[in-house]
C-alpha positions as CSV (number, residue, x, y, z in Angstrom):
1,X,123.6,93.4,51.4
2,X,126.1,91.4,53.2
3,X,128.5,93.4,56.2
4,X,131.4,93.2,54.8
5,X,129.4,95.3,51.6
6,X,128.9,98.0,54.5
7,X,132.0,97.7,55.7
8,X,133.6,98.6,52.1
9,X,130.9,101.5,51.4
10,X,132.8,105.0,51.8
11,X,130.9,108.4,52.3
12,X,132.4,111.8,52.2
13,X,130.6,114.5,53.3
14,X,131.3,118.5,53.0
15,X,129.4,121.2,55.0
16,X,129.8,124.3,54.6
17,X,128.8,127.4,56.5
18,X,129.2,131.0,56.9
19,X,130.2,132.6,59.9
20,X,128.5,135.6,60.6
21,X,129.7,137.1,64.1
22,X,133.5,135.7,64.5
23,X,133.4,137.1,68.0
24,X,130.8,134.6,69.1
25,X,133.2,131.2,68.1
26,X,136.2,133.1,68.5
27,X,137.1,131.6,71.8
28,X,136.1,128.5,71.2
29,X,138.1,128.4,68.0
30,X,140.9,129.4,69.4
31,X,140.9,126.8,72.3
32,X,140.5,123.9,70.2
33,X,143.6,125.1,67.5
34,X,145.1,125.2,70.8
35,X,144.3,121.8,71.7
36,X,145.0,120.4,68.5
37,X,148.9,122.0,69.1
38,X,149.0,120.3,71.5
39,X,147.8,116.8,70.3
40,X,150.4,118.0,66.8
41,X,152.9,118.0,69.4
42,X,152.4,115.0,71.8
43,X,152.3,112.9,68.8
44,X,155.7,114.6,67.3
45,X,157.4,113.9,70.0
46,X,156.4,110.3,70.5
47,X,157.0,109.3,67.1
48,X,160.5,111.3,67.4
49,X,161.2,108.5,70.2
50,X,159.6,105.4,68.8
């Protein structure tokens, strides 16, 4: 196989899960979709100015 063969190759993956106690991710869940708000935002405003 040459590299640029590899290159081209594409995987997609799905996991799934089930979540069984909320109350053990719930903070951590809630600080990354407050994170990511703030990365939605940051990037809003930059290409608002660009």
């Amino acid at each position: 196989m040459h590299t640029l063969d590899i290159l081209n190759q594409v995987v997609t993956r799905t996991d799934t899960a089930t979540l069984r106690d909320q109350s053990q991710v719930e903070n951590d869940l809630n600080t990354l979709g407050f994170a990511a708000s703030k990365l939605w935002n940051v990037g809003w405003w930059f290409c608002g100015r660009v």
